[in-house]
C-alpha positions as CSV (number, residue, x, y, z in Angstrom):
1,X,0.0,0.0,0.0
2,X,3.0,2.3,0.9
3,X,4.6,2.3,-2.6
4,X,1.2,3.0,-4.3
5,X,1.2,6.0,-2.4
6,X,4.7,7.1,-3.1
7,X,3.9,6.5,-6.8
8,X,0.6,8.3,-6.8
9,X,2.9,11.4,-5.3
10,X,5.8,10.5,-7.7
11,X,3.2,11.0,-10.7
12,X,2.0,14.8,-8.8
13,X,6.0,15.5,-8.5
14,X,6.2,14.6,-12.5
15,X,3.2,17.0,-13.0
16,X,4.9,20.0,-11.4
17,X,8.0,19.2,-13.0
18,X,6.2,19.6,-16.9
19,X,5.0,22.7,-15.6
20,X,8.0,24.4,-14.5
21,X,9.6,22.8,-17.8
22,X,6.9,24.5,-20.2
23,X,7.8,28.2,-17.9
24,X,11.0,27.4,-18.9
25,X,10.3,27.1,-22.7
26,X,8.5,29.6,-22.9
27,X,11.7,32.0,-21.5
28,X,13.9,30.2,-24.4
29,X,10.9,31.4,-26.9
30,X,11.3,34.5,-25.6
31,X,14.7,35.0,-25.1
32,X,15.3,33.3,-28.7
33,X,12.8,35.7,-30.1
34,X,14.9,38.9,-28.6
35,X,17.9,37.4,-30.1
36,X,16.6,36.9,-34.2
37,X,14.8,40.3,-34.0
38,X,17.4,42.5,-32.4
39,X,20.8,40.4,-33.6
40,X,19.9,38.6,-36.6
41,X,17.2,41.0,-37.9
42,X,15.2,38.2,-39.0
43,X,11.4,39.7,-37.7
44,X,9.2,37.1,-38.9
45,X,11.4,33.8,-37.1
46,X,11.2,36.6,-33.8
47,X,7.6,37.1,-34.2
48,X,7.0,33.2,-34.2
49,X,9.1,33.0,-31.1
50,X,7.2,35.7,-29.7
51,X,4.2,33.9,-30.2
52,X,5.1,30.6,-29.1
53,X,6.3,32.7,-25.8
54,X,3.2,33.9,-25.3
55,X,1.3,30.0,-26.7
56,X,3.9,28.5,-23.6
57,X,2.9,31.2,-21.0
58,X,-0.3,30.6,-21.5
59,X,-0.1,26.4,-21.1
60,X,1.7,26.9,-18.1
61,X,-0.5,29.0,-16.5
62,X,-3.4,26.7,-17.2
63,X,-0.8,23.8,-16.4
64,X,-0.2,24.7,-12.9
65,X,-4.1,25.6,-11.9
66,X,-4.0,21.6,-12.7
67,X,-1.0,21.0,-10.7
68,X,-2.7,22.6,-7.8
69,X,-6.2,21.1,-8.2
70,X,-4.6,17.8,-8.3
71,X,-2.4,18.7,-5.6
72,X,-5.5,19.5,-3.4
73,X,-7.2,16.1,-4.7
74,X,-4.8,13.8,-3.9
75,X,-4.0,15.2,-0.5
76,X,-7.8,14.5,0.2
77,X,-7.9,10.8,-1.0
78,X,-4.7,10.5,1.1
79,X,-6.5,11.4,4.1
80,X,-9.2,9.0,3.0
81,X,-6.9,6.0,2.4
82,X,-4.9,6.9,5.5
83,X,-8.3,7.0,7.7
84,X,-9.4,3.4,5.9
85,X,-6.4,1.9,7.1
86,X,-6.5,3.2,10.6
87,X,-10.3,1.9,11.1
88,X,-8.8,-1.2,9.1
89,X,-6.6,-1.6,12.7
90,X,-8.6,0.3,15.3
91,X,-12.5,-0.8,15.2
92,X,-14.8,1.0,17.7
93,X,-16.3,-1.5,20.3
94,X,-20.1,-1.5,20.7
């Protein structure tokens, strides 16, 4: 029962780690968009990067509002599993 729960957790760790990761490409996007427009020159390959900035900002944001709800949800079921087992040991005499 123990390593089920350390995987469910592993699987909410993984979650927050895709979100920080899509933050982070979406700073390359933006920093690489910076670089072709004012070093390169090349506006319409900075204006994609811009956009994809922008397309990554936005999945991330939405990304960790999930992270959190899930967060929130398996911290309830953990108290539910954790409460099953404890009546599983400790019954109430009548």
């Amino acid at each position: 029962i123990f390593s089920v729960y350390i995987s469910i957790w592993a699987v909410v760790v993984s979650f927050w780690a895709v979100g920080i990761s899509i933050f982070a490409m979406a700073l390359a996007s933006l920093a690489s968009g910076l670089t072709l427009l004012i070093i390169a020159g090349n506006t319409g390959a900075g204006i994609v990067f811009f956009g994809a900035a922008i397309f990554f900002t936005g999945i991330g944001i939405f990304g960790f509002w999930v992270c959190k709800e899930l967060t929130v949800f398996i911290c309830k079921l953990s108290k539910l599993i954790l409460k099953w087992i404890k009546n599983c040991f400790i019954k109430k005499e009548a």
